[in-house]
Structures are given as structure tokens and as C-alpha cells.
N, C-alpha and C positions, 0 to 999 in steps of 0.2 A: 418399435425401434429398440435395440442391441442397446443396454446401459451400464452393461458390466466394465467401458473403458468413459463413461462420462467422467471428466470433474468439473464440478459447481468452486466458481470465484464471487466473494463478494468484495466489492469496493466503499467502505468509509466515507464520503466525499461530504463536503460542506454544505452542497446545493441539494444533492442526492445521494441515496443508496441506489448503489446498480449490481446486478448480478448477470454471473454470463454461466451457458454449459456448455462446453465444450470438449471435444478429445483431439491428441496429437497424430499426425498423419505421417508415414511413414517416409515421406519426404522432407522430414524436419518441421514442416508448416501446422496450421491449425484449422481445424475447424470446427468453427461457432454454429450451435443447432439453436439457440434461447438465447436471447436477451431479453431484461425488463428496468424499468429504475424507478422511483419513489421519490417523492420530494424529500428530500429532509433538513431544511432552512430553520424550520422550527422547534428542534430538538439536537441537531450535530450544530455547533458554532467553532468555527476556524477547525474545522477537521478532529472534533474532540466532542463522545460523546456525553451530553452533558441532560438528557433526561433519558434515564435506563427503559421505563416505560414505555413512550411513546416510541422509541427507537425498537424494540421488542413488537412493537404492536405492526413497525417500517419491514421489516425483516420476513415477519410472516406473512406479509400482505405480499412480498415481493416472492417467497417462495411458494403460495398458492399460484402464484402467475407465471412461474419458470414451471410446477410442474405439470401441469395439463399438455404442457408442449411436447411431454415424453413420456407417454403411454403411457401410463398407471406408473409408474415410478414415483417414488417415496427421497425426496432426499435426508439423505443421514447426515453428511457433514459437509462442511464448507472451507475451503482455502481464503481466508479474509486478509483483505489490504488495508492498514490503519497506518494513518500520520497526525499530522495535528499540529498545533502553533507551540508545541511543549515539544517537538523532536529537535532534537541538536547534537551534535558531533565532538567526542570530547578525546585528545590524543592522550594515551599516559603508556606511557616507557616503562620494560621492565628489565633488570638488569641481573646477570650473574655473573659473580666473579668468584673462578674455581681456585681451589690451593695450585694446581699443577696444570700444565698442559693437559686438556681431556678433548676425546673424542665425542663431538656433541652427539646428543643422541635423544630417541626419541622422548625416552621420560625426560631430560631434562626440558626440551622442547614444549612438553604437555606442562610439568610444570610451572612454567613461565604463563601458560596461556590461562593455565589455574588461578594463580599471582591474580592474574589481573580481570580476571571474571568475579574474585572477591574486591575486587575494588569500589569503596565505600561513594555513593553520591548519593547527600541528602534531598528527598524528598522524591528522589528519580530512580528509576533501574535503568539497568545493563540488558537494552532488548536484541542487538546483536554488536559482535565483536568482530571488525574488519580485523585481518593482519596486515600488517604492514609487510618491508624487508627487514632484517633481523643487521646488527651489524656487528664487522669483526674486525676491532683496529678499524682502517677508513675506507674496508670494503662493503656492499651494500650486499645481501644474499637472499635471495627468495623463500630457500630452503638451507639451512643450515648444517641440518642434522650430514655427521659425517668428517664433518671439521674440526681441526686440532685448535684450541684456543684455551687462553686461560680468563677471558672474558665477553661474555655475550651480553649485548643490546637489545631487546626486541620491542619493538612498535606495534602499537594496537590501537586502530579509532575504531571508539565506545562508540554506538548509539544509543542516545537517552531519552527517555521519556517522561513524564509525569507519574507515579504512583497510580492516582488514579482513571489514569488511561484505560491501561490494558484491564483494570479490574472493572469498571464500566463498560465495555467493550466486550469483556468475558461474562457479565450477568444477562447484561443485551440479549446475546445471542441462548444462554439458558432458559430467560425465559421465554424464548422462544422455541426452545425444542428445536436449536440446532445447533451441532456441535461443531467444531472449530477442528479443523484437521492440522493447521498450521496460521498462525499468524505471523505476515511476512511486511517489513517496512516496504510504503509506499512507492514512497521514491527510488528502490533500489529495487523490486521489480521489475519496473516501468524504467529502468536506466537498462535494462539488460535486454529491452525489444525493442527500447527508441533509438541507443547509441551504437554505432561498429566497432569494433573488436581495434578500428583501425584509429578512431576516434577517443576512445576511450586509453589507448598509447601515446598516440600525441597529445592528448589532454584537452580537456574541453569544459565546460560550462554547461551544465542542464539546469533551464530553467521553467520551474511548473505555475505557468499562472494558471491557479485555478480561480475557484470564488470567494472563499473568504480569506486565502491564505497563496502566497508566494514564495514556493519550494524553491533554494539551491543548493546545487551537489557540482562541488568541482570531484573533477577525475586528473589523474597523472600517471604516465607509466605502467594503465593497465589497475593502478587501484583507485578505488574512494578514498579523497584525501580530506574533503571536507562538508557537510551537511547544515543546514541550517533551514527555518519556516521564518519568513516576513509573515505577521497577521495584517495584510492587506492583499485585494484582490479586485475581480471583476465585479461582486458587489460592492467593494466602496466608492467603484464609481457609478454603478447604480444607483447610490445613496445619495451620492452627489449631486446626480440630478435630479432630486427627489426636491432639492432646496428650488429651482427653478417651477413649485409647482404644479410639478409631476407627481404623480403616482406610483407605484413602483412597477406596473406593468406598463404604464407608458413609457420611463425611461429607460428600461429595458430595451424595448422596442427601439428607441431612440440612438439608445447608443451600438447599438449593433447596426442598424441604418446607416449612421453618420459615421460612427466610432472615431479613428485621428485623421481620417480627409479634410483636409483644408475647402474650408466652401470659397463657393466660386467667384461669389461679391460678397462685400460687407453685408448686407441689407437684405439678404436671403432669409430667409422666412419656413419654416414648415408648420403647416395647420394640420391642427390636431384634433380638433372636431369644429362643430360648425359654429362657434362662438368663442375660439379660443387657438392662438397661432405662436410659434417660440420663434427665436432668432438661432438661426444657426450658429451667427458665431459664439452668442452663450452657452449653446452646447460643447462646443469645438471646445473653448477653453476651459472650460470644468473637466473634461475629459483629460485633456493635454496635462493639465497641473496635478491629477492625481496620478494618472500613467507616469507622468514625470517625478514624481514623488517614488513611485512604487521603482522606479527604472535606478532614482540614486540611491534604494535602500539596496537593491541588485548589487552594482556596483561597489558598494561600501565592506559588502557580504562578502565579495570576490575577494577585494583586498582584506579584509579580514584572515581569510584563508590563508594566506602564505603567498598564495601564487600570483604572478602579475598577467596580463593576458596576451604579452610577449610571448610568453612563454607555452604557452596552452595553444597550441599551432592548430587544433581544430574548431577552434573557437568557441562559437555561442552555439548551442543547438536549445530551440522552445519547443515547449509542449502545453497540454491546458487547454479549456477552452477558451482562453485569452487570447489566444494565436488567432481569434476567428475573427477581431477586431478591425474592422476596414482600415487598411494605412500600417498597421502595423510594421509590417515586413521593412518599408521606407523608413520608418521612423527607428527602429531596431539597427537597425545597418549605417543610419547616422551617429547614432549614441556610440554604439563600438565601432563605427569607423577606425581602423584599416582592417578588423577581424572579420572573419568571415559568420556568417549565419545562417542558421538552417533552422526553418521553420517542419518539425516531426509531425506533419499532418496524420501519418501512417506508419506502423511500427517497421522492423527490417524484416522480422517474421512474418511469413506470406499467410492472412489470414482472408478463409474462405468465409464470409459472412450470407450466404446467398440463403438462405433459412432462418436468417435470423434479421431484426431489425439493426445496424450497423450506429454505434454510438454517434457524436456531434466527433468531427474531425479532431485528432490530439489526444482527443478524452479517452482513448481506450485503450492507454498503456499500460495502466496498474491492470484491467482484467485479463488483457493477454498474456502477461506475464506471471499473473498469478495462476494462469490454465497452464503456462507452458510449467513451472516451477511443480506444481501437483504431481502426483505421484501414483495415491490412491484413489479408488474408486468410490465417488460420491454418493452413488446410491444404491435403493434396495428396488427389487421387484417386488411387486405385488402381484401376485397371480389373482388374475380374477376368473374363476374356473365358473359355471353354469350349474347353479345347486340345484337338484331335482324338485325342490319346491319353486323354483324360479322353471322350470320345463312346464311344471306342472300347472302354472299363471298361465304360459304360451297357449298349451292346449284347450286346459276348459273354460280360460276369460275369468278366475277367479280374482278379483282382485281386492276383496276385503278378506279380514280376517274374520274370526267369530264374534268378537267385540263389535264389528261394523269399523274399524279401523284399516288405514290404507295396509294394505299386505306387501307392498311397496318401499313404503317410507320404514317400515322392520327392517325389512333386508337390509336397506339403504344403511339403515343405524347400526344394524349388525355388522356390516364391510366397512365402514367406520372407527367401529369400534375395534377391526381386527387392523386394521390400517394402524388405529393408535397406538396397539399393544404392538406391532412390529416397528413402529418409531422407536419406543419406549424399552425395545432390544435392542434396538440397534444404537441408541444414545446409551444404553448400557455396556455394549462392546465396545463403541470409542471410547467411553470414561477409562476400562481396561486396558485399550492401548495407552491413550493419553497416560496413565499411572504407569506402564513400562516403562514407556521411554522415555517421563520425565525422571530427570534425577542428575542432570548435570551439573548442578550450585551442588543440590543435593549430596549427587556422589562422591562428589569431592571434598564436602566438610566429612563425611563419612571415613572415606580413603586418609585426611590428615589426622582426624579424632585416632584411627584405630593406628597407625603408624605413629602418633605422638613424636616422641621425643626423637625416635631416629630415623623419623622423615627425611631431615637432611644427607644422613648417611647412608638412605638405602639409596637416592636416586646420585648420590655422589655429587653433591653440590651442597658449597657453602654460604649461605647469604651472608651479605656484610650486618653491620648491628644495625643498622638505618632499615633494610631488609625487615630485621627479626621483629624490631619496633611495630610494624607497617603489620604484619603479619598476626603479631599478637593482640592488635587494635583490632 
């Protein structure tokens, strides 16, 4: 199999690591050749890694099993999806006000986006910067640059994360010996193959139950208006019924069974082994009261945001493996009663899964979208050519060496060992890119240091003192 157009996605996830390989098809669509996924309950909690180790030990077990599926191919790096209960969405406005009528343009424009990529959050960074529309007087503009004004507005929602997020998440994968092509937030992948072009203008609601953590992203007008993670999910109501107990493979079991269906009498019963039976309806309502918990922190999130859901004409759309909960869909459509809802079993991008094992329905936004989003080519070939001492095994049946050692298991250790030394280039060539094309904070404190003092006056813009203050902090 041709690997010169694969890309390898991995996904973050609370319950699991999963990885997909896939390439893009010339009809816009996708096609998945590998899937695999890893437990990871005991080392990722609410989507945050939080033992480098064992998560290192998840990653390679998960790339020995994607690559057998692609002929001697080596992977070199990976397109990774990370979120966590520490992602959250933060708006800050940047503002110029020129001496004169100026034609905006584009340094002033970069400038502004510079402004606010320096913008200080303690204990957090700045892992991507939405634009907003930019404003002029009480008009609203996508793109600016071109326009006569003597005062520009510009809008930017910050996503944040925790410090030691992405630096956990970036050892993980070293000590695994594999490099990171791109780290892309979760949610905002997975917003661009579940939601339409159509949905995302009139505005809408995504919401991600997954397992330990409850993603929302309002959208408006075609942007991300709002971001936020509930740390609650499909295992807190696993846990839930864990007090009934259960164990935590029987409630499992139990509540994807039962999930929010109303049983059918009071006095209904499910046995669960031969000396031991529950009451439906104490399932029913353990279920009910944390869904219902987890539905008004939903809620609270929305209004939070700004926006009402009058407003948001395309409603609610779910994803997650939450969605799989029997009763759902009824129970969803009465909470937002008059909104419309759309449960995103399947992304809008046509994907061909037929080689590969197809994730749990919903769950497999973040990796399609991290295959569609990829660029580069994920791995390396290994030629495995027929060495004249391996001929020479075929013919005369030699199969020890002089030692009386397998003459076998040599070779084995030598293709091994050239296997690792072509990792170990090839984790050397991404380090080299990765070091080109980092330098965006970078280039920019670079770009103000060497400009100093008449920064202001080369790009023709004067910030007010509140400006200067902001700047010099």
C-alpha cells in the first residue's frame, strides 16, 4: 500500500486514545485505511494528560497496532487532537485609534492580531486565536484592511488552556518517539465535519458529551463565539450506579441498556446474575438526575455565552458517545423545546470506513477532522529489500550462525535496528521543521525588540496611553 499521501490522527480522549490513518479523496471525502484505540481511563482524566508515562507507554502500543495495517511503514508524526476540563474561550478587544483618517492596511491589521497573541493569562496560554469582525463606527467587517477610518475595533476569542497541558501532552508523545505534526483543539475540528456551512450562519449549539467531560461551542454568523468544558460526562453516570452496588462493568452495561427509557411498571426488575436482581426504576433515576444535572450545566454555559437560543436558528446539534444513550433524542427535544435538534451520528464529510474498524457513532469527529485538517505526509517507508544472506538461508536451509545462534533472530535485530535509526531521522527532520515554522510569539517579540521605539511610526499607528501601558506590561 502507496503511503506517501497517509495522515495519522491521534485523539486525546478521557475513556481512550484512538488513532486513525487515513488520506483525502479527490471528491472532497475521506478514506479511513487503520483504525485502533487504547483504554486510557487510568492515566487521561477529563481529557487532560495527567501521567506522561503511562500515556507514552498508550501511544505506542496504539502505533504498533496502526502500523502492521500499512506494509512496513514507519510512522513519523502525527496530527493530535487535545482538549480537557482546562479549555475555555476568552474574548479581548483590540483597539487603534489613528491621528488622521488612514487607509487600513495590512500591517496595521497584523499588528492588532500581534497586540493580542501577547496578551497575558496567568497560568494559561493562548492555543488558538479566533477572529472575530473588526469594527468601524457601528459597522461590523470581516476584513477591514482597505478602509478609511480614524479608529479600529478588533475582536479575538482566545482559546486557553492550562500551562501544563500542551507540555504534558508534548513529553507524552517524545517519549514515545512520535512527533506531533500539529496540535489542533478538539472541539473545533470536530465542529468543521459535524456542523454545515448552513448551521454554523444561523447559529447553533455543539454539544460534545463525551466521558469525563461535556464540551460547548456556540457558533454565530459563521464564527466561534463561545467555548467552554463541563467536567462531567458519561462516566459520572457510570459512577452513579456504581452506588446501587454495581461494579463498574455492570453499570456500564446497565446504563446503555436502560439509559433515560422510562420503564414500563414500577416493579420491573433486571437480574443480574443468579442471586442478585436491581429495580429499574433505581436505575432510571440515578440516570435521570445526573443527565439532568449535566443538561442544566449545558444550559447555564449557553446563557453564559451571550446568546439566547431564540436566536441560534439552527439549534442544538450532539455529538459524543453520549448520543448512544437510549431515550436521549426524547429527552433532548423536551429540555430545548421549541429548538430544533440534531443528534451528529455521522460527520457531513463522506467517510469510506470499509478497511477499517468504524468508531462508536458520534465519536469520530475529532479524527475525521484531524485527517481532513492534515496536510503532511505521516510516514516513512521502509524498504525491506532481500539481503543475499537471507537468499542464502532460502537455498542451503542454514539457519544458525557459527555461535549455534538463530541466524534469524540477527537479521530480525539488524532490520530493527535500521527501522530505529530511520525513526530517529525522521524525528530529526520534524524537530527541523517544527523549529522553522515555530516563531510566531517568537517573531513578533523579535520584529518589536528590533523596531523598538519607532514601531509605532513605521506601521503608522498611534496607540492611546492605556495601549502603551498594556504593551509595556
Amino acid at each position: 500500500m502507496a503511503t506517501n499521501d497517509l495522515i495519522v490522527a491521534i485523539e486525546l480522549g478521557s475513556s481512550k486514545i484512538a488513532g486513525a490513518v487515513g488520506r483525502k479523496r479527490p471528491d472532497g471525502g475521506l478514506q479511513v485505511v487503520a483504525y485502533a484505540s487504547e483504554p486510557a481511563s487510568g492515566f487521561v482524566r477529563r481529557g487532560v494528560v495527567y501521567n506522561i508515562d503511562k500515556t507514552a507507554q498508550c501511544l505506542t502500543d496504539l502505533v504498533n497496532r496502526l502500523e502492521p495495517e500499512l506494509n512496513n511503514a514507519t510512522i513519523e508524526q502525527a496530527y493530535v487532537g487535545v482538549g480537557g476540563y482546562t479549555l475555555h474561550s476568552k474574548l479581548n478587544t483590540v483597539v487603534r485609534t489613528l491621528e488622521e483618517e488612514t487607509r487600513v492596511s495590512d500591517a496595521i491589521v497584523t499588528g492588532m492580531e500581534e497586540e493580542n497573541a501577547m496578551k497575558q493569562y496567568p497560568g494559561h496560554n493562548i492555543l488558538v486565536m479566533v477572529s472575530q469582525e473588526y469594527k468601524i463606527g457601528n459597522n461590523s467587517l470581516n476584513d477591514p484592511v482597505g478602509v478609511n477610518c480614524t479608529r479600529l475595533e478588533g475582536n479575538y476569542l482566545n482559546i486557553l488552556a492550562r500551562t501544563s497541558v500542551m507540555d504534558n501532552t508534548g513529553k507524552s508523545f517524545e517519549l514515545a518517539k512520535v512527533n506531533i505534526a500539529n496540535d489542533s483543539i478538539a472541539p473545533l475540528v470536530a465542529a468543521d465535519v459535524l456542523l454545515t456551512e448552513n448551521e454554523r450562519r444561523q447559529g447553533c449549539v455543539l454539544v460534545d458529551f463525551g466521558a469525563d467531560t461535556t464540551t460547548v461551542s456556540v457558533y454565530k454568523n459563521g464564527y466561534l463565539r463561545f467555548l467552554t468544558v463541563i467536567p462531567m460526562g458519561g462516566q459520572s453516570i457510570t459512577r452513579d450506579l456504581c452506588s446501587l452496588q454495581l461494579d463498574e462493568q455492570e453499570a456500564e452495561r446497565i446504563k446503555r441498556e436502560f439509559g433515560l427509557v422510562f420503564p414500563t411498571s414500577s416493579d420491573e426488575t433486571v437480574q443480574l446474575d443468579a442471586s442478585r436482581s436491581i429495580e429499574v426504576r433505581k436505575v432510571h433515576d440515578v440516570i435521570e438526575a445526573r443527565f439532568e444535572e449535566i443538561l442544566l450545566n449545558v444550559c447555564h454555559q449557553i446563557e453564559a455565552s451571550g446568546y439566547e437560543m431564540k436566536n441560534l436558528l439552527a439549534g442544538v446539534v450532539c455529538c459524543g458517545g453520549g448520543i448512544n444513550l437510549k431515550g436521549i433524542e426524547n429527552v433532548l427535544a423536551q429540555k430545548f423545546q421549541p429548538t430544533k435538534v440534531r443528534l451528529a451520528h455521522n460527520t457531513v464529510v463522506p467517510v469510506d470506513w470499509a478497511t477499517a474498524e468504524c468508531p462508536e457513532n458520534g465519536t469520530q469527529g475529532v479524527l475525521v477532522g484531524l485527517l481532513m485538517a492534515g496536510e503532511e505526509c505521516c510516514f516513512q517507508e521502509v524498504p525491506m529489500e532481500i539481503q543475499p544472506e537471507d537468499y542464502k538461508v532460502a537455498v542451503t536451509g542454514n539457519l544458525f550462525d557459527d555461535n549455534g545462534e538463530s541466524a534469524q533472530d540477527a537479521r530480525d535485530k539488524k532490520r530493527e535496528e535500521e527501522r530505529q535509526r530511520k525513526r530517529e531521522e525522521a524525528a530529526k527532520r520534524a524537530e527541523e521543521r517544527k523549529e522553522k515554522q515555530k516563531g510566531f510569539l517568537s517573531g513578533i517579540m523579535k520584529k518589536i525588540k528590533s523596531v523598538g521605539e519607532n514601531f509605532e511610526k513605521e506601521i503608522g499607528v498611534f496607540l492611546s496611553d492605556d495601549d502603551k501601558d498594556d504593551n509595556n506590561k
